[in-house]
LUMNU-901376 format. One record per residue: x, y, z of N, C-alpha, C in turn; residue number from 0; residue in three letters. Coordinates in nm, 4 decimals, decimal comma, always signed. Layout:
! LUMNU-901376
{rec {X; Y; Z}; {X; Y; Z}; {X; Y; Z}; NUM; 'ala'},
...
//
This chain:
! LUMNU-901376
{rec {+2,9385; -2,7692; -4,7503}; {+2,9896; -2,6349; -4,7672}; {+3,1424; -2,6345; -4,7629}; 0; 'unk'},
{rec {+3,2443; -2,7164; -4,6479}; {+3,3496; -2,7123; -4,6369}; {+3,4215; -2,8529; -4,6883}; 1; 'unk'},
{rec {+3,4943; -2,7965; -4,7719}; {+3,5833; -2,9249; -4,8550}; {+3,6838; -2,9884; -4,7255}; 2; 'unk'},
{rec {+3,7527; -3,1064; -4,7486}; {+3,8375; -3,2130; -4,6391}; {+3,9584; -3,1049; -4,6083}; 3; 'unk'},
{rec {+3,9683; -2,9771; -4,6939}; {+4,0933; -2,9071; -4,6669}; {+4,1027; -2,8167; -4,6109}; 4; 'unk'},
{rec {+3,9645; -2,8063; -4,5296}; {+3,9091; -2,6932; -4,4982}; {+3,8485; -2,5510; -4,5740}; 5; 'unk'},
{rec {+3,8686; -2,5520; -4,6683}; {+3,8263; -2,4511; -4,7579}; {+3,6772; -2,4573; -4,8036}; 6; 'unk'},
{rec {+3,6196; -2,3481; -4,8183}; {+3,5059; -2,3026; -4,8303}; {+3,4558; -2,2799; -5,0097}; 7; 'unk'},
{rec {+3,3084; -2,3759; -5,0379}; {+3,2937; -2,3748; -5,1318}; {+3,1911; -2,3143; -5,1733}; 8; 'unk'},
{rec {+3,1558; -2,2446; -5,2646}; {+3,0226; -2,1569; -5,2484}; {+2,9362; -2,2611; -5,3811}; 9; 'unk'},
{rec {+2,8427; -2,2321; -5,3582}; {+2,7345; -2,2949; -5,4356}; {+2,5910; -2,1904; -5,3518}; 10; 'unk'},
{rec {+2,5357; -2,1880; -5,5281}; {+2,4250; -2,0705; -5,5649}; {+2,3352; -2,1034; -5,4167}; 11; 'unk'},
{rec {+2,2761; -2,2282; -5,3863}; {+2,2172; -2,2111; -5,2601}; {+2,2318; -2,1831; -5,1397}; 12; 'unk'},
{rec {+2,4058; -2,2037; -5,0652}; {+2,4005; -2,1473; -4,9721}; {+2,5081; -2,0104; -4,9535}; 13; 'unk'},
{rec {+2,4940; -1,9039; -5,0590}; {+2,5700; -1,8161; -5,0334}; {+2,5537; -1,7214; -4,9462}; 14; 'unk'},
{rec {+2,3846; -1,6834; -4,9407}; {+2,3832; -1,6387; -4,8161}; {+2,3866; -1,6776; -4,6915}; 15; 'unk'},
{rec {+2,3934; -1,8170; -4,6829}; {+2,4719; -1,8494; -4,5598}; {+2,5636; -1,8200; -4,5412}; 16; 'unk'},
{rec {+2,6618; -1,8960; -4,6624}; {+2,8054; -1,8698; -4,5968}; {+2,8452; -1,7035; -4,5947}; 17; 'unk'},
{rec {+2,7865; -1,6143; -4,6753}; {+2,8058; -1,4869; -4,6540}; {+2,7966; -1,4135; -4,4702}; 18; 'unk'},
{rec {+2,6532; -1,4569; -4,4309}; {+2,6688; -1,4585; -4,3265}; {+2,7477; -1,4884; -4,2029}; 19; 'unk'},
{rec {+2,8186; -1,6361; -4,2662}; {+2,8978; -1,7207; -4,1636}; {+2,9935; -1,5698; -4,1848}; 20; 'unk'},
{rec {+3,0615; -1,5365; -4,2567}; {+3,2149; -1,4580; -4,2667}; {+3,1742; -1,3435; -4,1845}; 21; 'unk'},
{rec {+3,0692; -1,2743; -4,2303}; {+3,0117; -1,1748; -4,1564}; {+2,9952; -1,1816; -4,0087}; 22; 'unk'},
{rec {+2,9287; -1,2435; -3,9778}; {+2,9278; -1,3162; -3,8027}; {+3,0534; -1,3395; -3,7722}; 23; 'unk'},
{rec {+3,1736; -1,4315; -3,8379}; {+3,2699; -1,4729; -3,7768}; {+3,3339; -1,3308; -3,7389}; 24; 'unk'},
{rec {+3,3363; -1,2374; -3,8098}; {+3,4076; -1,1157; -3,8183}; {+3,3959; -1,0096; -3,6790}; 25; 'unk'},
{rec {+3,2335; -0,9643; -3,6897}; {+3,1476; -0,9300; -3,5681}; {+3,1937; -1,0173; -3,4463}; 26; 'unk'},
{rec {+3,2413; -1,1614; -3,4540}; {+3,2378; -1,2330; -3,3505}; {+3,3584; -1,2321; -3,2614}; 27; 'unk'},
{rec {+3,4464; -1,2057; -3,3501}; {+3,6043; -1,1067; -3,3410}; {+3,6112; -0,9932; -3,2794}; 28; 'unk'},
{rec {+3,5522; -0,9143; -3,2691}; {+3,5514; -0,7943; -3,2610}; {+3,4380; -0,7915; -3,1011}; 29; 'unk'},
{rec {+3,3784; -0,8437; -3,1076}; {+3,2951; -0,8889; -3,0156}; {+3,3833; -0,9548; -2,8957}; 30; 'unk'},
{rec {+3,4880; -0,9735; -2,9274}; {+3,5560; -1,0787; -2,8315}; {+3,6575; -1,0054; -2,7757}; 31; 'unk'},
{rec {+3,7378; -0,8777; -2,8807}; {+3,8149; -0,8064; -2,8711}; {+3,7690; -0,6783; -2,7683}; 32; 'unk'},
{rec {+3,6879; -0,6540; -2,7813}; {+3,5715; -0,5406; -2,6887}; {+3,5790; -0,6058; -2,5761}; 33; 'unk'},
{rec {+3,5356; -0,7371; -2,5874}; {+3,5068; -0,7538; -2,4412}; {+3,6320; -0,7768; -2,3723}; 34; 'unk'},
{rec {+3,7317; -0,8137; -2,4401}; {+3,8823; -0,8533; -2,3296}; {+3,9138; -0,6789; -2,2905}; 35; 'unk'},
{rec {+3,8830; -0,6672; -2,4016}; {+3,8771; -0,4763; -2,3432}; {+3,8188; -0,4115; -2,2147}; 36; 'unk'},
{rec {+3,7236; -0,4224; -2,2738}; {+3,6396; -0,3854; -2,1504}; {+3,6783; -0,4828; -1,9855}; 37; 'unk'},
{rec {+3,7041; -0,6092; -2,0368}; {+3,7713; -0,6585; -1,9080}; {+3,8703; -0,6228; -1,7721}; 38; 'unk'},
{rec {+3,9906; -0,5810; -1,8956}; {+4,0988; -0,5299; -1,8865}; {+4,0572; -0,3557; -1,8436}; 39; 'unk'},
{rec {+3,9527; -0,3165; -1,8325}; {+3,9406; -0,1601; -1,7572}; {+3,8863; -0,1754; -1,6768}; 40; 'unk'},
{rec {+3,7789; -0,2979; -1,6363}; {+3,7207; -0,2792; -1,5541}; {+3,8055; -0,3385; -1,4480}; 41; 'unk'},
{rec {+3,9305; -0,4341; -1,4686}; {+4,0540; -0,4406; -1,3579}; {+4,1389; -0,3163; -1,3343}; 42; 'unk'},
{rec {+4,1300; -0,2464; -1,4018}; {+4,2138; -0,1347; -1,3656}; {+4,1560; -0,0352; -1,2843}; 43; 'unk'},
{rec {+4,0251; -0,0078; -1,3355}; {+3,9148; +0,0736; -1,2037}; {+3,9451; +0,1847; -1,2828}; 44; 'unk'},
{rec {+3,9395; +0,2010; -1,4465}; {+3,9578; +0,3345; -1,5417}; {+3,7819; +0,3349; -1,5230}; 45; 'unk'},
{rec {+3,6951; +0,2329; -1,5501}; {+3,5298; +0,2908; -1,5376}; {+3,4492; +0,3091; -1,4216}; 46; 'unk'},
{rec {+3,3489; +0,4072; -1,4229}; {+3,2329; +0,4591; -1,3425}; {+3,1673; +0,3528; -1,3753}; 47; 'unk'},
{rec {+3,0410; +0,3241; -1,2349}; {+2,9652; +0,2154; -1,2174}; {+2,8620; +0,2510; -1,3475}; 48; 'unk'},
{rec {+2,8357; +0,3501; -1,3300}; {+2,7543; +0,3946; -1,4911}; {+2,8124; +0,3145; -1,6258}; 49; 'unk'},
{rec {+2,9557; +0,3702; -1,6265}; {+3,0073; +0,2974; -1,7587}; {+3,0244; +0,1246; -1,7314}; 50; 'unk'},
{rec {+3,0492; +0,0774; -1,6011}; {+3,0112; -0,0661; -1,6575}; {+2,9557; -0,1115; -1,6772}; 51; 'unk'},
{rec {+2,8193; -0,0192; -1,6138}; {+2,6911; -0,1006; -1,6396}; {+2,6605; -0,0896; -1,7983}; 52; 'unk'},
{rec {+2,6772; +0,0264; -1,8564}; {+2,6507; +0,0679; -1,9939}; {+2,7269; -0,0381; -2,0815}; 53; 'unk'},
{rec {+2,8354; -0,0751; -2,0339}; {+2,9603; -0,1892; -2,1360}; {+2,8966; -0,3002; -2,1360}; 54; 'unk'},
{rec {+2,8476; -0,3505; -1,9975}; {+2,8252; -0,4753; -1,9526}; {+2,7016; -0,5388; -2,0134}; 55; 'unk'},
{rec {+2,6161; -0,4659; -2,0592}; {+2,4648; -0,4266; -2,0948}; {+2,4671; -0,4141; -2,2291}; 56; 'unk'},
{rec {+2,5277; -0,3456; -2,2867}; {+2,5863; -0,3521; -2,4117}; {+2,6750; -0,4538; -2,4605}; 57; 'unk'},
{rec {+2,7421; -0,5815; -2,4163}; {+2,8409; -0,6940; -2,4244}; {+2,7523; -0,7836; -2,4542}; 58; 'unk'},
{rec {+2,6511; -0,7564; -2,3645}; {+2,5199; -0,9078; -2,3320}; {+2,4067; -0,8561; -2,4701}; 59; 'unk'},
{rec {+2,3890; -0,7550; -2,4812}; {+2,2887; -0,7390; -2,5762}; {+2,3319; -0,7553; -2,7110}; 60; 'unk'},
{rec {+2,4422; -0,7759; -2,7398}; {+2,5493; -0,8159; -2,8613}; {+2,5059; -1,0021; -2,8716}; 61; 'unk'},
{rec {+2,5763; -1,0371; -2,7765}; {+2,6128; -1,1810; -2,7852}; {+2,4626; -1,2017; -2,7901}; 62; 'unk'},
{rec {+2,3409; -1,1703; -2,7604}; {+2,2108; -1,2193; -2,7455}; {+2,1837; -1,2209; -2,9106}; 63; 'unk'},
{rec {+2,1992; -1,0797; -2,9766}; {+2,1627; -1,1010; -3,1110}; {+2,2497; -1,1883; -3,1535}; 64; 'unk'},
{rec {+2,4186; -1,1925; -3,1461}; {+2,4468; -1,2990; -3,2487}; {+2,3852; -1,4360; -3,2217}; 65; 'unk'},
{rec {+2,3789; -1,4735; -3,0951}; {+2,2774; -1,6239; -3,0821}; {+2,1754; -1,5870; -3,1916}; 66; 'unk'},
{rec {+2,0672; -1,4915; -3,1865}; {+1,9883; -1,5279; -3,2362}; {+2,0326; -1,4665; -3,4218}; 67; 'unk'},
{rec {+2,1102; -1,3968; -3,4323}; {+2,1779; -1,4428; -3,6083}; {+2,1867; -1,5871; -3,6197}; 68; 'unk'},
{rec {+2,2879; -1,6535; -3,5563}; {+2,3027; -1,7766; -3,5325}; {+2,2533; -1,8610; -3,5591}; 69; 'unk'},
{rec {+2,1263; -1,8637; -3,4766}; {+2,0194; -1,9457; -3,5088}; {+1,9336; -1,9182; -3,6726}; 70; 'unk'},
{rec {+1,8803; -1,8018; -3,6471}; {+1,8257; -1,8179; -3,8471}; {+1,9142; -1,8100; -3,9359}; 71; 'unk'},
{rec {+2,0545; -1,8571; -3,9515}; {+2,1026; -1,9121; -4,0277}; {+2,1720; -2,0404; -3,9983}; 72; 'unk'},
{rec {+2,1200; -2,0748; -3,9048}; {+2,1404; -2,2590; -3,8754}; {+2,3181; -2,2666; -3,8250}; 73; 'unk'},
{rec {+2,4019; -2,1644; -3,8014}; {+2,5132; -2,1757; -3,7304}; {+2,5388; -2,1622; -3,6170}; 74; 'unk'},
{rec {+2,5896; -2,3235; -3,6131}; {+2,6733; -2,2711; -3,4677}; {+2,8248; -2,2228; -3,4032}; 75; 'unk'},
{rec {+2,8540; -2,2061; -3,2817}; {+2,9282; -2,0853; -3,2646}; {+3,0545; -2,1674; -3,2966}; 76; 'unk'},
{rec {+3,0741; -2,2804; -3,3276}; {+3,1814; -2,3942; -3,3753}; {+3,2402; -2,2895; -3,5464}; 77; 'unk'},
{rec {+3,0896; -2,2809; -3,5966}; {+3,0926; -2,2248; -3,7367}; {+3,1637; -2,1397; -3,7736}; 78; 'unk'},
{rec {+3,1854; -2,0536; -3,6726}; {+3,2310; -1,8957; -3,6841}; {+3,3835; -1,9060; -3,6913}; 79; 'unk'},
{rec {+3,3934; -2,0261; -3,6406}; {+3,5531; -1,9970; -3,5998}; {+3,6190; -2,0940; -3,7176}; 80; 'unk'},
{rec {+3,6756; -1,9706; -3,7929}; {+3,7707; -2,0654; -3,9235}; {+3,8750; -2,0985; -3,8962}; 81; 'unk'},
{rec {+3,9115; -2,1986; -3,9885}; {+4,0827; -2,2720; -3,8939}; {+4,1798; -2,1880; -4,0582}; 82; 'unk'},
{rec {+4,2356; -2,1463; -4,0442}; {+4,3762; -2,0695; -4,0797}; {+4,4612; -2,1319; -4,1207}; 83; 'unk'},
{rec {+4,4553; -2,2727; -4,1154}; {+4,5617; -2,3564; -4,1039}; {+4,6854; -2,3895; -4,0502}; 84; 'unk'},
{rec {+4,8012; -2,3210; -4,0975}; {+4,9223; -2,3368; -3,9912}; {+4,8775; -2,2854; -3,8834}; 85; 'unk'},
{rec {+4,8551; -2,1179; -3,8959}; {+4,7953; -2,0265; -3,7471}; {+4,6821; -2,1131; -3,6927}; 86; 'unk'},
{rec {+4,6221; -2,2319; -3,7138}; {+4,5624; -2,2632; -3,6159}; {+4,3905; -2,1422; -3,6485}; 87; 'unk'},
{rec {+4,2756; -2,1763; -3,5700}; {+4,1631; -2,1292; -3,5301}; {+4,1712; -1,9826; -3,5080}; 88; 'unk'},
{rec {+4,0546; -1,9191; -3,6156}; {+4,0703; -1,7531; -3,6126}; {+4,0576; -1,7197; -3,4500}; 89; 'unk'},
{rec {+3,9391; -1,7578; -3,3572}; {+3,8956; -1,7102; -3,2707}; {+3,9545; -1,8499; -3,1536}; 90; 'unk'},
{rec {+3,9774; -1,8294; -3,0360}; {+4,0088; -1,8587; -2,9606}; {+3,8900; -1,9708; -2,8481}; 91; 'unk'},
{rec {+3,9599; -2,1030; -2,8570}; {+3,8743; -2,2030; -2,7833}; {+3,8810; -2,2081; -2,6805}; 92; 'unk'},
{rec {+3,7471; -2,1606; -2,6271}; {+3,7195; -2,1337; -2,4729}; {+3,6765; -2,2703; -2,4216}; 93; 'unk'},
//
């Protein structure tokens, strides 16, 4: 799928993969961005035990489906994260 230059090649069989991969990587962004969010309030003491539980519950029930996106399209969470080149890796190596 990925050429030595990193670039992404489509071919008729796996487009809905890689469609997916962009899609997931995107969600996976945003997913990551929420949660430093939500981090960052729940140090400040801006949420009710209600609302963390509701964030917290809602954070985990996210990351559960993308595992299982993940899995029926055979990616792993390595996948998601495109390298940019100069900038380095879209998403951040934990």
């Amino acid at each position: 799928m990925e050429r030595a230059n990193g670039r992404i090649e489509l071919d008729r069989d796996t487009v809905e993969r890689d469609l997916m991969r962009l899609v997931l990587t995107l969600i996976e962004l945003l997913r990551q961005l929420m949660e430093r969010q939500a981090l960052r309030r729940f140090d400040q003491g801006d949420l009710s035990e209600e609302q963390e539980e509701r964030i917290g519950l809602t954070l985990m029930l996210l990351a559960e489906k993308m595992d299982e996106l993940r899995d029926r399209y055979g990616l792993s969470p390595e996948d998601l994260n495109i390298d940019l080149g100069p900038l380095g890796p879209l998403l951040p190596r934990d």
